[in-house]
C-alpha positions as CSV (number, residue, x, y, z in Angstrom):
1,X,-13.5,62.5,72.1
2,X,-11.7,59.4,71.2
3,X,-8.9,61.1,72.5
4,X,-10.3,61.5,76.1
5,X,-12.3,58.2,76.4
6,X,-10.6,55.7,73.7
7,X,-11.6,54.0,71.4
8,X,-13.0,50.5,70.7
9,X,-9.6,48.8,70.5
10,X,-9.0,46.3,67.7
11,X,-9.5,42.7,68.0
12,X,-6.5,40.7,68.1
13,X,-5.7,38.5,65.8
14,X,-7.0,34.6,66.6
15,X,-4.2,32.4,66.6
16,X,-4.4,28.9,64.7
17,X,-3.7,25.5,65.8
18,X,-0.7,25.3,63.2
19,X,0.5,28.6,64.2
20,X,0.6,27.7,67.8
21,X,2.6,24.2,67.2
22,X,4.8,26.4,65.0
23,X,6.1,28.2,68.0
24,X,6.3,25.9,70.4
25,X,8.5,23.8,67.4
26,X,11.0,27.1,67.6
27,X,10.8,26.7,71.1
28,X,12.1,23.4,71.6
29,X,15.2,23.9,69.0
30,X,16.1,27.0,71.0
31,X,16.4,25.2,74.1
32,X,17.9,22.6,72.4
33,X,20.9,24.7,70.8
34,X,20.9,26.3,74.3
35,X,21.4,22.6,76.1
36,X,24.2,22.2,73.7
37,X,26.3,25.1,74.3
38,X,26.0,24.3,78.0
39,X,27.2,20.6,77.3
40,X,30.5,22.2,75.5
41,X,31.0,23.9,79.2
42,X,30.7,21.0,80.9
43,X,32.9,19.2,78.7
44,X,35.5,22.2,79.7
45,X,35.2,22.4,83.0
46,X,35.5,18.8,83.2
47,X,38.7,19.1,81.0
48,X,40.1,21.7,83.9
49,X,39.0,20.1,86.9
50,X,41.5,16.9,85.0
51,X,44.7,19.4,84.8
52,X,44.0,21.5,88.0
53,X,45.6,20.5,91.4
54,X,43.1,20.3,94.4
55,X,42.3,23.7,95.6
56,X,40.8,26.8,95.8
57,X,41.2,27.1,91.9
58,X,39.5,23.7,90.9
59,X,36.1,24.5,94.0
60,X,35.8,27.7,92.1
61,X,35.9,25.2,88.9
62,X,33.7,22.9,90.1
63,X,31.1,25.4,91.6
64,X,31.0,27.1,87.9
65,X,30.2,23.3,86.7
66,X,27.3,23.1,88.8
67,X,25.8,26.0,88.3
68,X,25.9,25.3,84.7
69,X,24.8,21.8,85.3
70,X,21.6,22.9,87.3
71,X,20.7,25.7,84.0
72,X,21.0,22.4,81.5
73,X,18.3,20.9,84.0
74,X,16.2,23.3,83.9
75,X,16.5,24.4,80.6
76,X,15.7,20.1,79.8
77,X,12.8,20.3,81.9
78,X,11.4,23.6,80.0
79,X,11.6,21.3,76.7
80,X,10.4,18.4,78.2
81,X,7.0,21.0,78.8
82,X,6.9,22.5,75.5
83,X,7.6,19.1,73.7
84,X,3.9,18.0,76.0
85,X,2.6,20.8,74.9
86,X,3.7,20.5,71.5
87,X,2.3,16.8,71.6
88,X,-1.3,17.9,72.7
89,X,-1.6,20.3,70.0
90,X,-0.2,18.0,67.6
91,X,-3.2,15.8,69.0
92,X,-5.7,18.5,68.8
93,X,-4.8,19.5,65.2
94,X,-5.0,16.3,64.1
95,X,-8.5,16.0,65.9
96,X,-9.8,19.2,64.2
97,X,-8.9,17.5,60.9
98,X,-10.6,14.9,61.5
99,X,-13.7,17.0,62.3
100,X,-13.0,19.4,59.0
101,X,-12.9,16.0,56.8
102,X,-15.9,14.7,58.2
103,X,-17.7,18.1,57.6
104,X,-16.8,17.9,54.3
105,X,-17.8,14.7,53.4
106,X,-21.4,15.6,55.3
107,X,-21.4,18.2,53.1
108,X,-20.7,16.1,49.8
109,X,-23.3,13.3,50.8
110,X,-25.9,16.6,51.2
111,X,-25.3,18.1,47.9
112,X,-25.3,14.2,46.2
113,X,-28.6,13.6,47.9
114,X,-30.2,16.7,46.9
115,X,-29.3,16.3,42.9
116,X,-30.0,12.5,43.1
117,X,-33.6,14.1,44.5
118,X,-33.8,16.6,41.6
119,X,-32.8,14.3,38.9
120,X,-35.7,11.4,40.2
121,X,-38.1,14.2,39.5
122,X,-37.6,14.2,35.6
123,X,-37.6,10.0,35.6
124,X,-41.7,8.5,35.0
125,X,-41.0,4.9,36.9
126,X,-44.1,4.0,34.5
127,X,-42.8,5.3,31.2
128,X,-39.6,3.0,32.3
129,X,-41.9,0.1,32.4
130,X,-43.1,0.6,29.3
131,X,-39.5,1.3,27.5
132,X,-38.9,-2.5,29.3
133,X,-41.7,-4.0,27.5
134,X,-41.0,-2.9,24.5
135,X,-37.5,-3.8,24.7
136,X,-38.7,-7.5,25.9
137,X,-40.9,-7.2,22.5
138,X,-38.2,-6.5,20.5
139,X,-35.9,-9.2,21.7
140,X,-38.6,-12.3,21.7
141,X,-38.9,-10.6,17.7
142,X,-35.0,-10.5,17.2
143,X,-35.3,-14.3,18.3
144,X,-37.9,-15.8,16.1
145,X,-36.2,-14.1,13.0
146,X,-33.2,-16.0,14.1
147,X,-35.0,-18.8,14.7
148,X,-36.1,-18.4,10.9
149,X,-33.0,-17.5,9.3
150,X,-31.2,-20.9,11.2
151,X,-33.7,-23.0,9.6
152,X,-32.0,-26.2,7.3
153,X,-33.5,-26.6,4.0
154,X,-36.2,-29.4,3.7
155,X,-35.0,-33.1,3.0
156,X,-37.2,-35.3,0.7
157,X,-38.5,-38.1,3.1
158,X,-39.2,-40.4,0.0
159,X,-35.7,-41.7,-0.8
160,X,-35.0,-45.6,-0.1
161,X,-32.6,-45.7,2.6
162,X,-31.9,-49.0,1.2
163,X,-30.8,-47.4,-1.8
164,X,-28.7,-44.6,-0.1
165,X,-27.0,-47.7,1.7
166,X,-26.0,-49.7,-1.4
167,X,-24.6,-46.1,-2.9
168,X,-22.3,-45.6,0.1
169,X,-21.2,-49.4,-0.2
170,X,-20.4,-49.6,-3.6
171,X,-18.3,-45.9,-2.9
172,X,-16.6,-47.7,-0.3
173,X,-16.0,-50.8,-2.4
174,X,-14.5,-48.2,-4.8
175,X,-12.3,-46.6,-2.5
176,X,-10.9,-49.9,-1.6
177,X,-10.2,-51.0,-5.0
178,X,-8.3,-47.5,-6.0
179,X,-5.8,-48.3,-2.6
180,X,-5.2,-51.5,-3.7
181,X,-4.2,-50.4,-6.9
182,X,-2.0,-47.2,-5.6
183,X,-0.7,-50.1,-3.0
184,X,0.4,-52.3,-6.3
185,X,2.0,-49.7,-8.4
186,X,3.8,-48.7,-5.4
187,X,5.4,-52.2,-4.8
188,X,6.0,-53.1,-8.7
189,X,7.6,-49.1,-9.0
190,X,10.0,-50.4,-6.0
191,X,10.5,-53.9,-7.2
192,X,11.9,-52.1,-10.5
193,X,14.3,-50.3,-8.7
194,X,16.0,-52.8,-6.6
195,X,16.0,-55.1,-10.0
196,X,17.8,-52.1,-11.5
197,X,19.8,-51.8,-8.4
198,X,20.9,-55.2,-8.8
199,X,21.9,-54.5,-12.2
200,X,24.3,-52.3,-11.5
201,X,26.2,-53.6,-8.6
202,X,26.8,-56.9,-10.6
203,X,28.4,-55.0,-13.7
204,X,30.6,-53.0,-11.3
205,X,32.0,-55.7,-9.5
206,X,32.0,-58.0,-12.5
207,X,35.8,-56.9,-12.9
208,X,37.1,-57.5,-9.5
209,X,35.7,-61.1,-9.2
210,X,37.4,-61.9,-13.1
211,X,40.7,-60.9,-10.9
212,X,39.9,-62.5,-8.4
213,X,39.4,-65.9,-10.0
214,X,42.4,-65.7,-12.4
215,X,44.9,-64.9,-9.1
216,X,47.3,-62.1,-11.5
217,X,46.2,-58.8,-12.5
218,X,45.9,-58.2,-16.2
219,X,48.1,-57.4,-18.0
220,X,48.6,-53.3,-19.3
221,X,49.9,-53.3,-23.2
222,X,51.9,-50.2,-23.4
């Protein structure tokens, strides 16, 4: 029966966005390879028309070189039209991308909103208040133990400030008295040297000024 009457013929296949810009991309480079090859004709027959005397020869030249020249038109307006089309597909793709992405994130805000919904239904907003509470409780506790633990030892209010006074004077008296006496050591240890200093010098050049005074060197016995 199918035979006689047919069938139900398959659906063709719908063609994408991508696969459409695809072809009109093949397209273009065809006409462009074609545009080329036609320049490289011109280029020849201008190259013959150069070395070809006026004449029957160089019309049939020049007739050749405009019917070639009117194909390259038409074959740059055919691209100019498929690289529109190409643009408003380019456009459209890039539109439909949009739309996908912002499907998507839809979608993504949906499925956020109904977990954040299902997770809110195991939380007790009251129970929460009462973990706070605690928690305050625990901290104002944590607080007066520290408050304890920081607390200076007790001083006895019954000593004589008068006393404490005279103490720190007579330490400072003390301290006075020991500089005074590192200060004199220091000077009499220094006063030594130099006197010893002295010493020497005058013994070394004791010699020189006995020559000095006599005028003649003395005499070596040999």
């Amino acid at each position: 029966m199918q035979r006689f009457f047919g069938g139900k013929k398959p659906e063709a296949p719908k063609v994408s966005m991508a696969d459409a810009a695809d072809t009109a991309s093949k397209r273009d480079e065809l006409l462009s390879a074609k545009i080329k090859d036609l320049d490289k004709q011109l280029a020849d027959f201008k190259n013959q028309l150069k070395t070809t005397r006026p004449g029957p020869a160089q019309a049939r030249i020049k007739q050749r070189a405009l019917q070639v020249l009117k194909q390259k038109r038409m074959y740059e307006n055919q691209q100019d039209q498929v690289r529109g089309m190409a643009w408003n597909m380019e456009q459209a793709k890039f539109a439909m991308e949009n739309m996908q992405s912002a499907l998507h994130q839809a979608e993504a805000y949906k499925s956020t909103a109904q977990e954040l919904k299902q997770q809110f239904k195991n939380v007790d907003i009251s129970k929460l208040e009462d973990l706070r509470d605690d928690l305050d409780d625990l901290l104002q506790d944590v607080d007066e133990i520290n408050e304890i633990m920081s607390r200076s030892y007790a001083v006895d209010q019954d000593i004589d400030e008068d006393e404490l006074e005279d103490e720190l004077n007579a330490l400072d008296e003390e301290l006075s008295l020991e500089a005074v006496r590192i200060l004199t050591n220091k000077q009499t240890h220094q006063t030594y040297l130099q006197f010893i200093f002295t010493l020497v010098l005058y013994f070394a050049c004791s010699p020189l000024i006995i020559i000095h005074c006599s005028g003649a060197p003395p005499s070596i016995e040999t």
